[in-house]
C-alpha positions in Angstrom: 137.7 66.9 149.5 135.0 65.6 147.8 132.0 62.9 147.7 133.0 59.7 145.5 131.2 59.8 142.2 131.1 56.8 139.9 131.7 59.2 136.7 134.9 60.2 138.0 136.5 56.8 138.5 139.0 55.4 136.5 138.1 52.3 134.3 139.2 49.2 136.6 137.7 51.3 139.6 134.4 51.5 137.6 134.7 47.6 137.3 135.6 47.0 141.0 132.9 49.3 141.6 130.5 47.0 139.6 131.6 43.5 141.3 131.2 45.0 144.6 127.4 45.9 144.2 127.0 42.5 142.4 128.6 40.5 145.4 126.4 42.8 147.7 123.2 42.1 145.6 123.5 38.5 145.1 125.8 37.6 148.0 124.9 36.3 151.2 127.9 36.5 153.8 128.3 35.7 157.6 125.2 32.7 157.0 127.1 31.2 160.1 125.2 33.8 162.2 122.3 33.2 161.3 121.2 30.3 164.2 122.7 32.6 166.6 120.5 35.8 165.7 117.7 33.7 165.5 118.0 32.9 168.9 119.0 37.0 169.7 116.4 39.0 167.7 112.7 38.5 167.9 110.8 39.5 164.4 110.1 43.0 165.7 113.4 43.8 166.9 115.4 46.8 166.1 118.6 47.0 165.3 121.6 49.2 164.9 124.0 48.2 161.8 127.4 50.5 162.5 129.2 50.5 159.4 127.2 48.9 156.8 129.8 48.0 154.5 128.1 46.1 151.4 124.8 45.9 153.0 125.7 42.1 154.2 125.3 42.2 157.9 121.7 44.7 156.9 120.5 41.5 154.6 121.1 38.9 157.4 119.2 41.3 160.6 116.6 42.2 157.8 116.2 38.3 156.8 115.8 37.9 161.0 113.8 40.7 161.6 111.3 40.5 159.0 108.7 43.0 161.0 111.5 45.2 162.5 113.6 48.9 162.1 117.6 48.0 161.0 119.1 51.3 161.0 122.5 50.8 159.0 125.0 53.5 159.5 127.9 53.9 156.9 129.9 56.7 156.7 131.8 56.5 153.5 130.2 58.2 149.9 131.6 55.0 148.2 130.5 52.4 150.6 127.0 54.0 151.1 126.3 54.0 147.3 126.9 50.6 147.3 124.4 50.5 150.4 121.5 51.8 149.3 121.7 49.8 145.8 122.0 46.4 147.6 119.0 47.4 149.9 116.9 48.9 147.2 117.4 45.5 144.9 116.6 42.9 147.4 113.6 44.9 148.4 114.1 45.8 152.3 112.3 48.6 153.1 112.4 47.9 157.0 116.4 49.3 156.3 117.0 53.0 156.8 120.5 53.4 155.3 121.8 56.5 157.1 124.6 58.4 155.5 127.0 59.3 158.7 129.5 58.2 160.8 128.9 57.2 164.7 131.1 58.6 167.4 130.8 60.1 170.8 130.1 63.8 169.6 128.1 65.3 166.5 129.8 66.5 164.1 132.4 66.2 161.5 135.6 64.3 160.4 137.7 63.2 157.9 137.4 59.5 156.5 139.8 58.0 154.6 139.6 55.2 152.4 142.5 53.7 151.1 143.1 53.3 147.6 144.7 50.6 145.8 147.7 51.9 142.9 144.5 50.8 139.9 142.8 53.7 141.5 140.0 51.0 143.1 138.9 51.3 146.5 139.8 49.2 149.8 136.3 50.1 150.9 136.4 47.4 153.9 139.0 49.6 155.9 137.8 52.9 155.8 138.8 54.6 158.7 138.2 57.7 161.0 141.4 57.3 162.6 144.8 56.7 162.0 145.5 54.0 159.4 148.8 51.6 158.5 147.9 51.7 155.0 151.3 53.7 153.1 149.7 54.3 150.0 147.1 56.9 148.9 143.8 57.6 150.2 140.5 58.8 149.0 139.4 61.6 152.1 136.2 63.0 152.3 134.9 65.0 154.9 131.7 63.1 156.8 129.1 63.8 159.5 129.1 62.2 162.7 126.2 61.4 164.5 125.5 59.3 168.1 123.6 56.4 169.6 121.6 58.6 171.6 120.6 61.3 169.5 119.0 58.5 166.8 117.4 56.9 169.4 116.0 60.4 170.4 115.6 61.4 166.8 113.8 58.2 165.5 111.6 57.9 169.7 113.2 54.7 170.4 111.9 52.8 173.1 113.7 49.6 172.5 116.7 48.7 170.7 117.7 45.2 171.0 120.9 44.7 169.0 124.2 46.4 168.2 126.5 45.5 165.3 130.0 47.9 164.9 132.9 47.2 162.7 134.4 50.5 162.0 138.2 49.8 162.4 138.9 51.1 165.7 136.6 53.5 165.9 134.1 50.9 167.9 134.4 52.5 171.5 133.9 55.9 170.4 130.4 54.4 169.2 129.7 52.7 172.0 130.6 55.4 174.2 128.1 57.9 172.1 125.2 55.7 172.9 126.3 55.4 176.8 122.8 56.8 177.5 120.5 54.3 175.6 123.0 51.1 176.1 122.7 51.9 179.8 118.6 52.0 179.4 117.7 49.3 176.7 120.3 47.4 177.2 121.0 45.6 173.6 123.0 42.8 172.7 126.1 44.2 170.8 128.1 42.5 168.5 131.6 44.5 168.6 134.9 43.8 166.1 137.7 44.7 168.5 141.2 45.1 167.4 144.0 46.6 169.9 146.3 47.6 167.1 142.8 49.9 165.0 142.1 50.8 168.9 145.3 52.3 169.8 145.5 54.3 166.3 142.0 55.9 166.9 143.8 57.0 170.8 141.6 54.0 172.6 142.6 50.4 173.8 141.1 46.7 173.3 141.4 47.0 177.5 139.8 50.6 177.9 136.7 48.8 175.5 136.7 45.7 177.7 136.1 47.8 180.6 133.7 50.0 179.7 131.4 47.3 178.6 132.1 45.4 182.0 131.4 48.7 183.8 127.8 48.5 182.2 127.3 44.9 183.3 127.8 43.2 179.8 129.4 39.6 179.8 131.8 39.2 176.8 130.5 35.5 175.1 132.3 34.1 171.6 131.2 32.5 168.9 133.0 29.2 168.4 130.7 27.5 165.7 127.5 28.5 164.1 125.6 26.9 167.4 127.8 27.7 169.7 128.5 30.9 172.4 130.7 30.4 175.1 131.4 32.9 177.6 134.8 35.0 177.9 136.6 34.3 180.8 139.7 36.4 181.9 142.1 38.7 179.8 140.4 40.6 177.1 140.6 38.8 173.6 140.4 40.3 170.4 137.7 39.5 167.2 134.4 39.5 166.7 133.3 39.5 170.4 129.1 39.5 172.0 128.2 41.3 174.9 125.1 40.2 176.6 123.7 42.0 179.4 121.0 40.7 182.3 118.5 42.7 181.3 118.6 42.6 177.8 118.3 40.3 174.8 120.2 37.3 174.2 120.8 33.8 173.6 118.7 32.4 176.1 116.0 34.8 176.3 114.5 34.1 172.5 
């Protein structure tokens, strides 16, 4: 297993590879959160970006937080490339792209990216568990890394904001960061799906509890304006947790 390299792609990979750093350059997705993080992150705040993906959610907290730290976390070679190009282009140097996975442990696993029969990637599902995809996969092995030990690392006193989309690996994240969630208490912004849950050995109810345990309301976004609070059985999508003591909504 071996890091992704763009010499050794086959030519309609080489192009896909092309169009997803231009979408990720010139692109703005998710706009529709932007009145909603404006009322969630002061200009200072820092913020934890857990899969970073095409660098779109780390232009939109970077746009927010115009004085503040985004730390954006991607694990995959591919992805990460991608990454640091769209950060580097639109100039953000409050965003430390950091190449490593999150979990609830240091140290290493297997991701797996699954690859489309042209040889191009299917970057956005890149997974550290199980996967549905039947076709073949690009694996490469990857460092893991926690919550805590960058908040130690980088001497965080503060972190106000949590985003994680890593296809079902979001409570092993959350649960490697137990220490500082349970002291700074920051808003989190969490993509939970049962079926990516239950491949990586987890549940959408386990994660529902465990943020409950640590006295987090579940709220969800209905327009770009809008948060309404969760109440009863555990829903899946892109779901916030707010806590008392932390930021939020009403509190910027």
């Amino acid at each position: 297993m071996s890091q992704f390299r763009f010499a050794d792609l086959p030519f309609r990979a080489k192009l896909s590879y092309i169009a997803h750093a231009f979408k990720g350059i010139y692109k703005q997705h998710h706009k529709y959160l932007f009145p909603v993080m404006r009322r969630i992150l002061d200009n200072d705040a820092v913020v934890f970006d857990v899969g970073g993906h095409g660098g779109q959610y780390a232009k939109l907290f970077a746009k927010v937080a115009r004085q503040g730290k985004i730390f954006s976390f991607e694990p995959s070679s591919y992805s990460c490339s991608i990454l640091r190009r769209v950060i580097s282009a639109n100039g953000l140097g409050h965003v430390k792209v950091i190449h490593a996975g999150l979990s609830d442990a240091p140290g290493t696993l297997t991701l797996k990216t699954p690859l489309k029969k042209s040889g191009t990637f299917r970057y956005g599902v890149a997974t550290l568990g199980n996967s549905s995809w039947t076709g073949d996969f690009f694996e490469e092995e990857c460092p893991l890394i926690t919550i805590d030990d960058v908040v130690k690392k980088e001497n965080l006193n503060r972190l106000d904001f949590i985003k994680i989309d890593v296809e079902g690996w979001e409570l092993r994240v959350l649960m490697g960061g137990e220490s500082s969630i349970r002291k700074l208490h920051p808003a989190i912004l969490v993509e939970l799906n049962d079926d990516s849950l239950t491949r990586a050995g987890d549940s959408l109810q386990w994660a529902w509890d465990q943020l409950t345990e640590w006295g987090y309301r579940a709220v969800s976004q209905t327009d770009p304006e809008t948060l309404v609070d969760i109440i009863g059985d555990p829903i899946e999508g892109d779901i916030y947790w707010f806590h008392a003591e932390g930021p939020g909504p009403e509190s910027s």
